[in-house]
VOMI-177165 format. One line per 5 residues: number of its first residue (from 1); their letters; for each residue x, y, z of C-alpha. Coordinates in pm, whole numbers. Each point is the difference from the previous one (the first is absolute). Example, Ala and Ser with C-alpha at 12.3 -4.5 7.8 and 13.67 -1.06 7.14 Angstrom:
2
1) as) 1230,-450,780 ~ 137,344,-66
//
This chain:
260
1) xxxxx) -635,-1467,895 ~ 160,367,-84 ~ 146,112,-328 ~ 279,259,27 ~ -45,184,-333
6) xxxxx) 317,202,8 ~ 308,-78,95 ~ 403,-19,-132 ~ 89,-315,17 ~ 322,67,-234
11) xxxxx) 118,148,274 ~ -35,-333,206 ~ 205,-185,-286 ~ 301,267,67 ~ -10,-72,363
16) xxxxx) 12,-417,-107 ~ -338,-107,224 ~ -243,58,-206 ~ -117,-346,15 ~ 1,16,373
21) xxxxx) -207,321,-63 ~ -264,-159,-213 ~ -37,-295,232 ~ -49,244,333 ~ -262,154,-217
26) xxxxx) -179,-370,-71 ~ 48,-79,314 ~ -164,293,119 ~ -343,-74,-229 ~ 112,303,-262
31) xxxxx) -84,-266,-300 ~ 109,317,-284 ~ 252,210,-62 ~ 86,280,-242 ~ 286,137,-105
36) xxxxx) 68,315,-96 ~ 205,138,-307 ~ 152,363,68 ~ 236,13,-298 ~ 32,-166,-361
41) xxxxx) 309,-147,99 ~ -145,-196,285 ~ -301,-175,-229 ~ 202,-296,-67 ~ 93,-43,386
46) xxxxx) -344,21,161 ~ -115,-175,-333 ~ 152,-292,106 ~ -54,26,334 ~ -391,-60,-75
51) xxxxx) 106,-255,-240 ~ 196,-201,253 ~ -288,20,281 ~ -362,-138,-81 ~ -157,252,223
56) xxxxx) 196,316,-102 ~ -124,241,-277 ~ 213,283,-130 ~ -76,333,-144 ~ 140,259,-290
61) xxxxx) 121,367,35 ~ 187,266,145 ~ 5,156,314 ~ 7,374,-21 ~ 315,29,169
66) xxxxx) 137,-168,-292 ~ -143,210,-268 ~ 327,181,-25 ~ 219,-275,-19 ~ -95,-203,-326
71) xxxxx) -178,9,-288 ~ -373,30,-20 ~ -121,-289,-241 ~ -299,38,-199 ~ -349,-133,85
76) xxxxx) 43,-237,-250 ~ 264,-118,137 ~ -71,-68,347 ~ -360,-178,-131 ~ 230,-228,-177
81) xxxxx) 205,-85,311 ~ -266,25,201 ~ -152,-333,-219 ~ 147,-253,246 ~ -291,-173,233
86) xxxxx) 230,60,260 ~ -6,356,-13 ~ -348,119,176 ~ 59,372,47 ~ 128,355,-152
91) xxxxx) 254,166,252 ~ 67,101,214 ~ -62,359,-145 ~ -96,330,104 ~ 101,360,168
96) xxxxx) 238,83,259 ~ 59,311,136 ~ 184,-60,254 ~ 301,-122,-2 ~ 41,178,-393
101) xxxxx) 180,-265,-157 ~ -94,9,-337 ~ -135,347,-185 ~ -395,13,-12 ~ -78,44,-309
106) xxxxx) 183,-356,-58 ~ -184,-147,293 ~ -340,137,-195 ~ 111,-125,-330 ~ 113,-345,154
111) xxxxx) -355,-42,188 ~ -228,98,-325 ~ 232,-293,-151 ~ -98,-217,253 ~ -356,75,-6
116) xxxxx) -41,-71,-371 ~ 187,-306,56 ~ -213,-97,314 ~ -332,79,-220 ~ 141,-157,-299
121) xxxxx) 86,-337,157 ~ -268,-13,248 ~ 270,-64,297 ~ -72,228,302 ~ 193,320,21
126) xxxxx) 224,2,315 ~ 84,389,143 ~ 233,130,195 ~ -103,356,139 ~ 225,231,251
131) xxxxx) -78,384,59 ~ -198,-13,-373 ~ -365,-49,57 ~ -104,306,-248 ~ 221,-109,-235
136) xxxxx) -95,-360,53 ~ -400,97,-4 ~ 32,189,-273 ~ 218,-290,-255 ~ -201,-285,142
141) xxxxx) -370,196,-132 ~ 177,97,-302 ~ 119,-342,-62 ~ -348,-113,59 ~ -193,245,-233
146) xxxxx) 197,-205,-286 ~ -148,-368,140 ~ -44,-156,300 ~ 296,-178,138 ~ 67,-216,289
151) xxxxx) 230,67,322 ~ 52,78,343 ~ 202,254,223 ~ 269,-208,170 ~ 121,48,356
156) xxxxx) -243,299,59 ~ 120,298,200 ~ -209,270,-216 ~ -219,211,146 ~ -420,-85,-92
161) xxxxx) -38,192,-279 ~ 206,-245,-127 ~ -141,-327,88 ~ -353,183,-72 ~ 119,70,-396
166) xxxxx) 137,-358,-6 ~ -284,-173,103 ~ -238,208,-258 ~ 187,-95,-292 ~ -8,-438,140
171) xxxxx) 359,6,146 ~ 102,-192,355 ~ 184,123,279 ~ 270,-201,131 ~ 130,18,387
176) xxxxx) 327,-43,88 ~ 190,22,352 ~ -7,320,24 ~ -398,-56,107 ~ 157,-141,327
181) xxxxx) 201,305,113 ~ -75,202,296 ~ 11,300,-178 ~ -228,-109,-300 ~ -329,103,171
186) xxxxx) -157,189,-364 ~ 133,-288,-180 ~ -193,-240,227 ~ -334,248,2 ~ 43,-84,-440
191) xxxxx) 31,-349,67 ~ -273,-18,154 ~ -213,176,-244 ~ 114,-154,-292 ~ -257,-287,-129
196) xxxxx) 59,-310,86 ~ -20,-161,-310 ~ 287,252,-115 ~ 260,-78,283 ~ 299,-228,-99
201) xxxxx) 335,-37,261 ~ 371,-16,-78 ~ 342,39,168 ~ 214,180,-270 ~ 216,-251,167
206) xxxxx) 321,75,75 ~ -133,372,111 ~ -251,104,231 ~ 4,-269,237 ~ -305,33,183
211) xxxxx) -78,4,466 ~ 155,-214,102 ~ 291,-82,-225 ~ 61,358,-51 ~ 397,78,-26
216) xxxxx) 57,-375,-208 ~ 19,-69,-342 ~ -362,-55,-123 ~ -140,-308,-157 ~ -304,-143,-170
221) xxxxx) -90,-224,313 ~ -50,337,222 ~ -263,72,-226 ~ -256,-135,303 ~ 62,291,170
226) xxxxx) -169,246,-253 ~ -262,-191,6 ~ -51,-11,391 ~ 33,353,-6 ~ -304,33,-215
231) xxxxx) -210,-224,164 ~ 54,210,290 ~ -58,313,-170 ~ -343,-119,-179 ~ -148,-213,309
236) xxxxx) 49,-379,-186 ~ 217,-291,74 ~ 330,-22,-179 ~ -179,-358,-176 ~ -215,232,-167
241) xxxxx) 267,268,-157 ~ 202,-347,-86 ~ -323,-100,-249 ~ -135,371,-124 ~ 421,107,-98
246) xxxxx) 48,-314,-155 ~ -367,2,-176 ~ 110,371,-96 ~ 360,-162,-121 ~ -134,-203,-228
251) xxxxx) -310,188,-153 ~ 268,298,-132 ~ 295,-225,-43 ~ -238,-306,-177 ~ 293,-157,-178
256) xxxxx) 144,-103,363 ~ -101,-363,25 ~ -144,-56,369 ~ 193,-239,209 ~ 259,-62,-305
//
């Protein structure tokens, strides 16, 4: 069984299959799915989204590209909404660089948010980083110098000064797609390196469909690829990424119910 933790199934619900979507995904042995939040306006869609599914969990935050668009709620706040035993995560939050969406100074102030929710609540930190590992080193120790907090770097493209810093202060690293691109040959040397009791898989379904879907609309069954992809990279049989990324799943997200 596989566990895609991170994808955007509110997406799904705008194109009107996403039950079709979450079957292909049972069907295809991926037994959980998460759902990510990206703005406060969203909660109460992908909210109920993991309320109407048994196996689907949701999480709480705001995407850095969003930063500029709405208000920034308190910490206290977002550990209030985040009281829901549906809600299993804080983010997706972080840096990015790239594409400059949102000023950086609000993408820093947004993540510390996040982080003192994440470490407040106990719920696993979810990040987003693009073009900002300094920045991203630098807020994650900081953040950790108050009190240890729980989380993991989501669809990882960093480079391994990155990963390394994430792994000393207890995070995961999560592979997406991307880890199945011909061109991702220093993404595949980190996935390889990373420990395998660190390693979780996603989709960020509907983006980054991975070989050989590439060029459709992602999904949360596809999710088997990433994970073939890494047995191949670390010399193991796909059977045995299935049980360590799912074992990993559910010892940083423990208020996932197995097989729910």
């Amino acid at each position: 069984m596989y566990i895609d933790s991170h994808c955007h199934l509110d997406y799904h619900e705008r194109d009107g299959d996403l039950d079709e979507v979450v079957k292909r995904a049972q069907h295809a042995g991926v037994e959980t799915l998460v759902t990510i939040c990206t703005k406060m306006e969203n909660f109460e869609t992908v909210k109920r989204i993991a309320e109407r599914f048994g196996n689907v969990w949701c999480s709480l935050g705001i995407h850095p590209h969003e930063v500029g668009n709405e208000a920034l709620p308190t910490a206290k706040e977002l550990v209030a909404l985040a009281d829901h035993p549906k809600v299993v995560g804080i983010g997706e939050t972080g840096l990015d660089y790239y594409y400059e969406r949102s000023p950086r100074d609000a993408q820093k102030k947004c993540l510390r948010v996040h982080i003192e929710v994440a470490r407040e609540t106990g719920l696993p930190l979810i990040v987003h980083a693009r073009d900002a590992d300094d920045d991203m080193i630098e807020i994650l120790e900081e953040g950790y110098r108050n009190g240890p907090y729980p989380g993991l770097i989501h669809c990882f493209t960093s480079g391994p000064e990155l990963a390394e810093k994430a792994l000393e202060i207890g995070f995961s690293i999560s592979f997406s797609g991307i880890v199945t691109f011909k061109n991702a040959e220093d993404l595949r040397k980190v996935a390889k390196s990373v420990p395998m009791d660190r390693v979780l898989i996603e989709t960020d379904a509907p983006y980054l469909a991975p070989i050989p879907n590439r060029g459709k609309r992602n999904e949360p069954a596809y999710v088997i690829h990433v994970a073939e992809t890494l047995a191949h990279v670390r010399g193991v049989d796909t059977e045995y990424i299935a049980q360590k990324t799912t074992d990993n799943f559910h010892r940083l997200f423990s208020q996932v119910k197995p097989n729910t």
